[in-house]
C-alpha positions as CSV (number, residue, x, y, z in Angstrom):
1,X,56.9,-136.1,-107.3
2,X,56.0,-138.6,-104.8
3,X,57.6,-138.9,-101.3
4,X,59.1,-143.1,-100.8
5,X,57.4,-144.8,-98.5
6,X,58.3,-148.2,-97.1
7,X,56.4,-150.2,-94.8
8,X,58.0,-153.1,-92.4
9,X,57.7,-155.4,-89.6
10,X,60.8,-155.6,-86.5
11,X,61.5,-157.7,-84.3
12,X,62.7,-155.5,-81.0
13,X,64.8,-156.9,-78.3
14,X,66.1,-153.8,-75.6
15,X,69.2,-153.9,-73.6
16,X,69.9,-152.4,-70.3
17,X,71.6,-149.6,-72.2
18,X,68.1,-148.7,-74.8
19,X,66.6,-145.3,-74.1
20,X,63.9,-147.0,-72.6
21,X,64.6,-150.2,-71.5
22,X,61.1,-151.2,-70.5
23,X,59.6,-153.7,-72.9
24,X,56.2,-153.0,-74.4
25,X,55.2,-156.4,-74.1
26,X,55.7,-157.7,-70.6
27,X,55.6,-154.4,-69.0
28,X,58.9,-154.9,-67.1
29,X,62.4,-153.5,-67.4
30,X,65.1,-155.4,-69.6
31,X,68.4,-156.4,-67.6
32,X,70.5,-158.4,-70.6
33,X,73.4,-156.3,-72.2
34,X,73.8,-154.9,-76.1
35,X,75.5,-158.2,-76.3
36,X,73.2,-160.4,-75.1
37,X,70.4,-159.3,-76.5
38,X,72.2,-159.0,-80.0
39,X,73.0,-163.2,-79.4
40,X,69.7,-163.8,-78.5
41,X,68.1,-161.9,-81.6
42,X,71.0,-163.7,-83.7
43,X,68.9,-166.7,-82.4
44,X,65.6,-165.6,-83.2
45,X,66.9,-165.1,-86.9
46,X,68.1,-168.5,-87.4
47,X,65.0,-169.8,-86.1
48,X,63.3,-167.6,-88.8
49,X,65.7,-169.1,-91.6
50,X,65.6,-172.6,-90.4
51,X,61.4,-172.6,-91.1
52,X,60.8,-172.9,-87.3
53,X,58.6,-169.9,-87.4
54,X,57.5,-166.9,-89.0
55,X,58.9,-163.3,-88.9
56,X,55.2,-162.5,-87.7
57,X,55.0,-165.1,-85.1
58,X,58.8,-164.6,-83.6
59,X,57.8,-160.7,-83.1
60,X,54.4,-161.5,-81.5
61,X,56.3,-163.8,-79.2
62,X,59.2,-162.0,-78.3
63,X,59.7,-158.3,-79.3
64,X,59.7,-155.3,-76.8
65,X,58.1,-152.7,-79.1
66,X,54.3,-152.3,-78.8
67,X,53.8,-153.5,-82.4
68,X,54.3,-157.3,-81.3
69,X,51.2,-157.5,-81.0
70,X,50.8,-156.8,-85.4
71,X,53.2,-159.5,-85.2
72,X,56.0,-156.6,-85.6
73,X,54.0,-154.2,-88.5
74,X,55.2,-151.2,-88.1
75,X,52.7,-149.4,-90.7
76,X,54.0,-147.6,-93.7
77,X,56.3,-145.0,-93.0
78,X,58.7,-142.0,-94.9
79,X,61.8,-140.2,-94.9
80,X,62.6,-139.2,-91.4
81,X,60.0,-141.1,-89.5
82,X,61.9,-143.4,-87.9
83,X,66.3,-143.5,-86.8
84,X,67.9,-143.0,-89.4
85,X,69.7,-146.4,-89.1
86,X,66.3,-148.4,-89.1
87,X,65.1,-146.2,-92.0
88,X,68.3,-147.4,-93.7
89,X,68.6,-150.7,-93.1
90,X,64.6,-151.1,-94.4
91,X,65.6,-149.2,-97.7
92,X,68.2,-151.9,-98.7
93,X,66.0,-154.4,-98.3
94,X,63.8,-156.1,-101.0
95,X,60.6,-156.2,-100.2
96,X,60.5,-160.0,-98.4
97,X,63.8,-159.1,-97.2
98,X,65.2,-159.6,-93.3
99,X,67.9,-157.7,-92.4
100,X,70.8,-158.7,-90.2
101,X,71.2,-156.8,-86.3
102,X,70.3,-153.0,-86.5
103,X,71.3,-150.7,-83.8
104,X,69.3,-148.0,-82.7
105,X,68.8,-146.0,-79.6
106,X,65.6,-148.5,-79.0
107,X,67.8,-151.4,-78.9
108,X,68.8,-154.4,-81.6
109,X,66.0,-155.1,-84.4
110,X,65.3,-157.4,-87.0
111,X,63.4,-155.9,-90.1
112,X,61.7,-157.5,-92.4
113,X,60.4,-155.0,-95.3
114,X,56.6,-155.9,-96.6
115,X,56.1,-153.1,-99.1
């Protein structure tokens, strides 16, 4: 029997109250609230929709997790490798798939699953 795997990029934006609230990008610490950076990703996703830009280029531009520079590929992954909320949201999706805002102790992602 084989173990799932799924394999996705996210799109990262921390809030003052993230478990680390240091992004991985610019290096310095992140002062908007859960809400604000939830509007702002809101944003991002619409931007995505609209044609504006791709998943790829939106993450390389503004996410705060060390994979924007993979333009948000987060590698392929298993059960129990990542929160349980990301892990989640990513097995709902269809591959090609964004999510909506995820929650996780990290902050507020987009996903979008690739395989």
């Amino acid at each position: 029997m084989t173990t799932p795997c799924w394999q996705a990029r996210h799109l990262l934006i921390k809030h003052s109250g993230s478990r680390n609230p240091v992004s991985r990008r610019t290096g310095m610490p992140t002062t908007l609230s859960y809400d604000e950076a939830a509007a702002e990703l809101q944003q991002w996703r619409q931007s995505i929709e609209d044609g504006k830009m791709t998943f790829e280029d939106a993450a390389r531009q503004r996410s705060d997790c060390g994979s924007y520079a993979r333009g948000g590929d987060l590698g392929v992954f298993g059960p129990g490798e990542m929160m349980k909320s990301f892990e989640d949201a990513t097995k709902g999706l269809e591959v090609g798939q964004m999510s909506g805002l995820v929650a996780t102790d990290s902050g507020v992602h987009l996903i979008k699953r690739i395989a």
